[in-house]
C-alpha positions in Angstrom: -36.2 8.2 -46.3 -33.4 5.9 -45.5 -32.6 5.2 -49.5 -32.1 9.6 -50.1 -30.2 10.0 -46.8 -27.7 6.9 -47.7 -28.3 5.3 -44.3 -26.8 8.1 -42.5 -28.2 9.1 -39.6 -29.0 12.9 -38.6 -26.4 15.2 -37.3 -26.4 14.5 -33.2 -26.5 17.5 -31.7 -25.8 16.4 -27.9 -22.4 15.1 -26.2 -19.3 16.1 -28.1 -20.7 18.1 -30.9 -17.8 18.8 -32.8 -16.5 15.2 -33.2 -20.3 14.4 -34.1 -20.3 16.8 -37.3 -16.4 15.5 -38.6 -17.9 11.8 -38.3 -21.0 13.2 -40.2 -19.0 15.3 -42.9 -16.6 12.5 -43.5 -19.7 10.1 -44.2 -21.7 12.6 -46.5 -18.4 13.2 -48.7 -17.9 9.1 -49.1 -21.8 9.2 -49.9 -21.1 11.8 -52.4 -18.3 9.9 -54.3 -20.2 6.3 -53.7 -23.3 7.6 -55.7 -21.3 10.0 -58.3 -23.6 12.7 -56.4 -19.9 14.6 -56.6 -20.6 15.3 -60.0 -24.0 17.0 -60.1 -23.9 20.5 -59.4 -23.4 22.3 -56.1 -26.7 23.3 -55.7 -27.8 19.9 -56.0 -25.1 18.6 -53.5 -25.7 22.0 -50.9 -29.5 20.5 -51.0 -28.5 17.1 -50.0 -26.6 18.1 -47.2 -29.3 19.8 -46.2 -31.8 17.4 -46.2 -29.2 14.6 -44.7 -28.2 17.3 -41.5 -31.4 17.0 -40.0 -34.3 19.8 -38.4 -31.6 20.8 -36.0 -28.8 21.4 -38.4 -31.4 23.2 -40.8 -32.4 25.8 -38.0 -28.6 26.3 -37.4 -28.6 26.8 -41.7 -31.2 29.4 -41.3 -28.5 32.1 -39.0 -25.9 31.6 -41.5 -25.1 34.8 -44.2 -23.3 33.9 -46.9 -21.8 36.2 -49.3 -23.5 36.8 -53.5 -20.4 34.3 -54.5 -20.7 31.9 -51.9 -24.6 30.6 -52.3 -25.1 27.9 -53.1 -21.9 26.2 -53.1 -20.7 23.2 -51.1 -17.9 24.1 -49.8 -18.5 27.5 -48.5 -21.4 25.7 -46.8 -19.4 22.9 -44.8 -17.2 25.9 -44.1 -20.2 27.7 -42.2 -21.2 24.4 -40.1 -17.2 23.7 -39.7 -17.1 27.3 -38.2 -20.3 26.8 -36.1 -19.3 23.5 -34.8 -15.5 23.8 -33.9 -15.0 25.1 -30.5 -13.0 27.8 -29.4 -10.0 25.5 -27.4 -7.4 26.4 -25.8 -4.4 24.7 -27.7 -2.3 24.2 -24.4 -5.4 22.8 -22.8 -5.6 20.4 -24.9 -2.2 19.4 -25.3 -2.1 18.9 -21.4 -5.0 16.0 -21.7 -3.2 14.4 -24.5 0.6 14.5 -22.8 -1.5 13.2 -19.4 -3.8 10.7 -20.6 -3.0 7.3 -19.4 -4.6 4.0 -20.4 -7.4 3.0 -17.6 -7.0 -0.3 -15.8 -9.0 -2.5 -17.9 -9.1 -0.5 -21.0 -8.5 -2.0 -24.4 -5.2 -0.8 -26.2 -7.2 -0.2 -28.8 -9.4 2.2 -27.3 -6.6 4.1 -25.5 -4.5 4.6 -28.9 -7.6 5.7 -30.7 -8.4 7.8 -27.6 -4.6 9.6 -28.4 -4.8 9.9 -32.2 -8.2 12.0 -31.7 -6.7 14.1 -29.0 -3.7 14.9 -31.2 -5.3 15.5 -34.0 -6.9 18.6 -31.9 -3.2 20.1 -31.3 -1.9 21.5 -34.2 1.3 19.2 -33.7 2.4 19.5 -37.4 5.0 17.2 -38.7 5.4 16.2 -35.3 1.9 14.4 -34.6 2.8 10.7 -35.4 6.2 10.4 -33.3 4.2 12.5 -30.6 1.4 10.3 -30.6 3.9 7.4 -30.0 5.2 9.2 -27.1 1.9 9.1 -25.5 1.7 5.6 -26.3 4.6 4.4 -25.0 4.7 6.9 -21.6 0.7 5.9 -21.1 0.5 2.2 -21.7 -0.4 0.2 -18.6 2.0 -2.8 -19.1 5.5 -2.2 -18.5 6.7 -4.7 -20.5 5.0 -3.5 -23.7 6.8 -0.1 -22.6 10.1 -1.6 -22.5 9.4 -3.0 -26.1 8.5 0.6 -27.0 11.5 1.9 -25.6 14.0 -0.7 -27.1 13.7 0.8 -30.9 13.9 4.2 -31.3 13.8 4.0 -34.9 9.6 2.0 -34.6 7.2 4.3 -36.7 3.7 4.5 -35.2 2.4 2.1 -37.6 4.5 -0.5 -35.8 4.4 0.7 -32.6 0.3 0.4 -32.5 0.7 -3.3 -34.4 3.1 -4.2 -31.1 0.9 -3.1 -28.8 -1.6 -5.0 -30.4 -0.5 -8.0 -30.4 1.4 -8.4 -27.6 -1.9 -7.7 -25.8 -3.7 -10.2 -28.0 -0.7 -12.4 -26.5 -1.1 -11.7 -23.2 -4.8 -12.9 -23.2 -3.8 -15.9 -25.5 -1.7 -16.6 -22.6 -4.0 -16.3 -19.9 -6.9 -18.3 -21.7 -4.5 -21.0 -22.1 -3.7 -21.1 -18.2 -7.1 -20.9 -17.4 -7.8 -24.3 -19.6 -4.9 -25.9 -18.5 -6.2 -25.1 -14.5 -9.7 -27.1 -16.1 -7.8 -30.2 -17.5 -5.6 -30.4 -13.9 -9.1 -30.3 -11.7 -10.9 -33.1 -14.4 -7.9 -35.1 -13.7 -8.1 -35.1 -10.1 -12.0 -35.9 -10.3 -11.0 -39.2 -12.6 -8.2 -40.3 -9.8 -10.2 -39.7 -7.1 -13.3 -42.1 -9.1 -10.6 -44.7 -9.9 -9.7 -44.8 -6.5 -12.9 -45.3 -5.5 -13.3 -47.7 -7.9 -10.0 -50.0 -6.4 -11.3 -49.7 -2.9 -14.6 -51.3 -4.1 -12.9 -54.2 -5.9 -10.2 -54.5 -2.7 -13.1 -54.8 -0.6 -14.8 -57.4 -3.0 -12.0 -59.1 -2.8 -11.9 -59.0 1.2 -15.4 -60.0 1.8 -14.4 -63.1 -0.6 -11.3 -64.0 1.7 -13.7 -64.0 4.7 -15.2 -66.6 3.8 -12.0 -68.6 2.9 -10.6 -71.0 6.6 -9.4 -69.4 9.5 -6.1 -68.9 9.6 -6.5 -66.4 6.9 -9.7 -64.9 8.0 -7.3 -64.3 11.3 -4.4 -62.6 8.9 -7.4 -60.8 6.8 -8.4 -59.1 10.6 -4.9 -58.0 10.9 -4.0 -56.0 8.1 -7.5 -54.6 8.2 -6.6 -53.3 11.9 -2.6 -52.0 10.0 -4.6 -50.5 7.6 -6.3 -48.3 9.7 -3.1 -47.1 11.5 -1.7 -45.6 8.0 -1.2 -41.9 8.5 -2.5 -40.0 5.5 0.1 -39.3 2.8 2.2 -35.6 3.9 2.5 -35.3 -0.1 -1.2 -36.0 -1.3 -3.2 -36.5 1.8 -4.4 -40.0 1.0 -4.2 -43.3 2.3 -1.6 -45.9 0.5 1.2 -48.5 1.4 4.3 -49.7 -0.4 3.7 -47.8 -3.0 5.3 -44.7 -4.9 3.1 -41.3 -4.3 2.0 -39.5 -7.3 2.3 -36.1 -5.8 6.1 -36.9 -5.7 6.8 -34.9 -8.6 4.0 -32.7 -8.4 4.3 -29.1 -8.0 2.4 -27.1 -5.6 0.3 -23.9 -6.4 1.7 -22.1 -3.8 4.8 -22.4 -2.8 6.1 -23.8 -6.1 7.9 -26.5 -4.6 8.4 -30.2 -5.7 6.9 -32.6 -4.1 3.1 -32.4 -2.8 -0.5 -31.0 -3.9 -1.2 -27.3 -2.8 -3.9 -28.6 -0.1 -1.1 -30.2 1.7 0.8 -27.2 1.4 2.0 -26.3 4.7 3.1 -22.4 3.8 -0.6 -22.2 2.2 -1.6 -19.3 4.8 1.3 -17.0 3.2 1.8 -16.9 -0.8 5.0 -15.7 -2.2 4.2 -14.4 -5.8 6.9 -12.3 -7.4 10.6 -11.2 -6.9 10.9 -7.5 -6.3 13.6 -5.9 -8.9 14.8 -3.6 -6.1 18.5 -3.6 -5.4 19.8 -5.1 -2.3 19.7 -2.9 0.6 20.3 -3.0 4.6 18.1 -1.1 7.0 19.1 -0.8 10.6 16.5 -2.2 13.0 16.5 -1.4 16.9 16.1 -3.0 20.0 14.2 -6.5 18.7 13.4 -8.7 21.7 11.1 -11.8 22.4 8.8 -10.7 25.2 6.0 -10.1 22.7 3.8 -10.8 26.0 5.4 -7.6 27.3 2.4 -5.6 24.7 -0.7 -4.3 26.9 0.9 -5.1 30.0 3.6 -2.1 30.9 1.4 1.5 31.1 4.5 3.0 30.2 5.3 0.7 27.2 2.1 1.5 26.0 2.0 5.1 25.4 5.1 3.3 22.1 2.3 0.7 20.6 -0.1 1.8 17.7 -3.0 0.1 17.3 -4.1 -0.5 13.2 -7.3 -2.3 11.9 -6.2 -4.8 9.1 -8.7 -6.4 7.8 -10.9 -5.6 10.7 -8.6 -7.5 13.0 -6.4 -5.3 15.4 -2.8 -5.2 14.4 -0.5 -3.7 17.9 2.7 -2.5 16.5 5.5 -0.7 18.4 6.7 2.5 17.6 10.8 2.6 17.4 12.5 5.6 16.0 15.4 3.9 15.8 14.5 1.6 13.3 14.7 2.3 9.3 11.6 -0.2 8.4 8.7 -1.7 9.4 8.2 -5.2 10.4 5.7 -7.6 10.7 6.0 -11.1 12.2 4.6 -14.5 10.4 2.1 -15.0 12.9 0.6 -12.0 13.1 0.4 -12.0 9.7 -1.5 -15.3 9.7 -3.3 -14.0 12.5 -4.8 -11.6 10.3 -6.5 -13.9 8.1 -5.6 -12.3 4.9 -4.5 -13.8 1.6 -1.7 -11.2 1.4 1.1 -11.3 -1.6 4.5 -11.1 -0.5 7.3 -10.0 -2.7 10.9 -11.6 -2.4 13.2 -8.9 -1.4 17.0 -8.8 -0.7 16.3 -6.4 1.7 18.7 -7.5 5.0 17.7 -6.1 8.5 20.2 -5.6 10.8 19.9 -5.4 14.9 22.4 -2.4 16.6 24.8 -5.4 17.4 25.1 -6.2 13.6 22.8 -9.1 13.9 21.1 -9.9 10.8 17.4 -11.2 10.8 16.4 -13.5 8.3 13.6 -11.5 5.6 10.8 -13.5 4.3 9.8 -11.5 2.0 8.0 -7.8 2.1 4.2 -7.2 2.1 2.1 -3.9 1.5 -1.3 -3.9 3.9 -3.8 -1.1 4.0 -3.7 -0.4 7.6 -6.8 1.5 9.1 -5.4 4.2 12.2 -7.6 7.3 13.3 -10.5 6.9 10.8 -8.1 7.2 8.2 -6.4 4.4 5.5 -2.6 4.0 4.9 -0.8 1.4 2.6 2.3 0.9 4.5 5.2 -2.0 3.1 6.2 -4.2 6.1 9.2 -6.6 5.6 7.9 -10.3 7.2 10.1 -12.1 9.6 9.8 -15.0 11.9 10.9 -14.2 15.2 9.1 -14.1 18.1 9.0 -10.5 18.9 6.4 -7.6 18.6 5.7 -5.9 15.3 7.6 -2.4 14.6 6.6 0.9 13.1 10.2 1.9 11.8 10.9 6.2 11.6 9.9 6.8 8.0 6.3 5.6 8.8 6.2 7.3 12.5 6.7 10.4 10.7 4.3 10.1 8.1 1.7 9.4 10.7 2.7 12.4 12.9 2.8 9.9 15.6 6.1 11.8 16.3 7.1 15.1 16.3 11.0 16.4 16.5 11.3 19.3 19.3 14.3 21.6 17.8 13.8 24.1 21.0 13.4 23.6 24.6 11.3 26.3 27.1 13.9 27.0 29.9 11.9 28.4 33.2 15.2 30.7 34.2 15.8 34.1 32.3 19.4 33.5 30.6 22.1 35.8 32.0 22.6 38.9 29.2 25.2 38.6 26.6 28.5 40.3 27.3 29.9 43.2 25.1 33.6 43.3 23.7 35.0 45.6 26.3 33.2 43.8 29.4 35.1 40.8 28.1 38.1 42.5 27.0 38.2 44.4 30.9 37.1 41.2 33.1 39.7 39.2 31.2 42.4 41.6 30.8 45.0 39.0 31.3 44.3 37.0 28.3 44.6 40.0 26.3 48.0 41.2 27.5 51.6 39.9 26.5 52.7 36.6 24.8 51.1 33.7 26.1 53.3 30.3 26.7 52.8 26.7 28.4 54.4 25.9 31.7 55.3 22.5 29.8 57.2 22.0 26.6 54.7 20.1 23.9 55.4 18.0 21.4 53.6 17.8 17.8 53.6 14.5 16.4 53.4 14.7 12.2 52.1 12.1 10.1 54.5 11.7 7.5 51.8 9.9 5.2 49.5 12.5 4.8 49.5 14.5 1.1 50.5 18.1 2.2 47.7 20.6 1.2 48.3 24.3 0.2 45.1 26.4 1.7 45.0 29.9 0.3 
């Protein structure tokens, strides 16, 4: 059975249909030319098909009428299934899934630009369906630097474009494999130190136990520097024990704060990881009242109704609620306190007090704050001052924690409007003859103002 159907399967009738008989069709044609069965006669080659399309696809053969000069031909035949088969789509719906399909986080390039090629082969795009189909490649790729690449050459056909995104993706996990290996090679060489370490302090203390033995006056020194040498602090750089000797961390770099000069476990900024530099422009936001009686939170009744209460990470996270500020801000130790490996983002961002004070900006953060059963990813610039956090006026708003009154209820009736003649008869003075100023007045012009014409 396998030899007459040329290893193709049946037609699957289940999940997309339509895509299932093209991939058929296109196989049974190449099985045609690969065993010259293109050259016997149609009836021959209608049989086949047949045969090859399965029970399924024969009962579907069985509705089909066919006209006295269409039997038994092939082509009127895949016409028939082509007809069955192809769904009756809405051209603009289907348009709309290929201008909106984006690639999925963790989805192959690969799979995503054969994705796009099938849905635009479904639009009827013309002449147009390659450079639209880059398009959707270069608007739906995941990774903004291969859509910069995209964007740099107009002139890229789609043959180039989909080799780009290939390989810079083949790149990018070249790249990531080779970090990986090196991270392996740095944590081998720290196990050897550590054993040849180990192995000097048992030859020192060899070497010791020898000396005891050796008269007193040296046993006495021996008893000495054994009592200095457990008065060495450990090393601020590498956390070890040594003496007149040059540290090897010295011109290490740390995995956290990138700085020169000591292993990451002696790291003292290891609670708070600065990762990136934020490509916004630099900006200043006005902050209000900021002062240092942090204590002052849960204390006041009144100054309580202003604090919000958020569940970070299940810890509680009080922040004060300040219209008057344009961001909110969260302090280094409450951020620590939260016990959250949070990535901060350099930002030129400067905050400013209401007496022009500026407030020095460790970086900015994005937490997913929990408040009223509901979840909220609000950016907080960090800062370390000794002050309570703030909820700044953009935020308050979004969380409806504030609502602007633009009318007030007033208890007495207002008196009723006047008419033009009450006004004109209760103030009849005003109205009547030419009205001067007991004192002469002077009008100053300013010589260095442009004149205006007004019409």
């Amino acid at each position: 059975m396998e030899k007459i159907n040329g290893g193709i399967p049946p037609l699957h009738l289940s999940g997309n249909i339509y895509e299932n008989w093209r991939f058929f069709i296109q196989r049974f044609k190449n099985y045609l030319k690969a065993t010259e069965m293109d050259k016997k006669n149609q009836a021959t080659q209608c049989a086949q098909l047949l045969h090859m399309v399965g029970e399924d696809g024969f009962r579907i053969y069985n509705t089909f009428k066919f006209e006295d000069n269409e039997r038994e031909k092939i082509e009127p035949l895949i016409a028939k299934f082509e007809n069955y088969f192809k769904p009756r789509s809405n051209i603009s719906n289907v348009r709309y899934n290929l201008f909106t399909r984006k690639q999925h986080e963790g989805e192959p390039i690969a799979n995503f630009i054969t994705e796009v090629t099938t849905l635009a082969q479904q639009c009827e795009l013309g002449d147009l369906e390659d450079s639209l189909i880059k398009t959707c490649i270069t608007c739906g790729v995941a990774d903004e630097r291969m859509r910069q690449r995209l964007l740099e050459d107009d002139e890229m056909t789609l043959e180039k474009a989909i080799t780009l995104c290939k390989s810079m993706e083949s790149s990018h996990e070249q790249a990531v494999k080779i970090g990986t290996s090196k991270n392996e090679i740095h944590y081998i060489s720290k196990k050897n130190f550590n054993a040849s370490r180990q192995h000097r302090n048992k030859m020192t203390s060899q070497s010791s136990a020898n000396r005891e033995q050796r008269p007193s006056s040296r046993h006495r020194n021996n008893i000495n520097g054994n009592r200095r040498s457990k008065d060495i602090p450990k090393c601020y750089r590498c956390g070890l024990d040594h003496q007149g000797q040059i540290c090897r961390a010295i011109k290490a770099k740390c995995n956290f704060c990138n700085k020169l000069g000591h292993y990451s476990k002696m790291c003292t900024q290891k609670q708070i990881n600065v990762v990136e530099k934020s490509a916004d422009e630099s900006e200043s936001l006005f902050l209000g009242l900021v002062n240092n009686h942090s204590d002052q939170l849960g204390r006041d009744d009144d100054f309580e109704n202003f604090i919000i209460n958020f569940e970070v990470n299940n810890k509680t996270l009080k922040c004060k609620l300040d219209t008057g500020a344009m961001a909110n801000v969260i302090t280094k130790s409450n951020l620590i306190s939260l016990k959250r490996n949070v990535k901060i983002q350099k930002s030129n961002c400067n905050l400013t007090t209401f007496s022009n004070d500026k407030i020095a900006v460790l970086g900015k953060c994005n937490l997913k704050c929990k408040y009223e059963g509901k979840y909220y990813n609000i950016d907080f610039y960090v800062v370390d001052v000794d002050a309570p956090s703030i909820i700044g006026l953009p935020t308050c708003k979004s969380l409806k924690v504030i609502k602007r009154i633009h009318s007030l209820e007033v208890n007495e009736r207002p008196p009723p409007l006047m008419k033009y003649d009450d006004i004109k008869l209760k103030y009849s003075e005003l109205f009547t003859g030419i009205g001067c100023l007991d004192e002469p007045y002077t009008i100053r012009v300013d010589h260095t103002v442009m004149p205006v014409v007004h019409p």
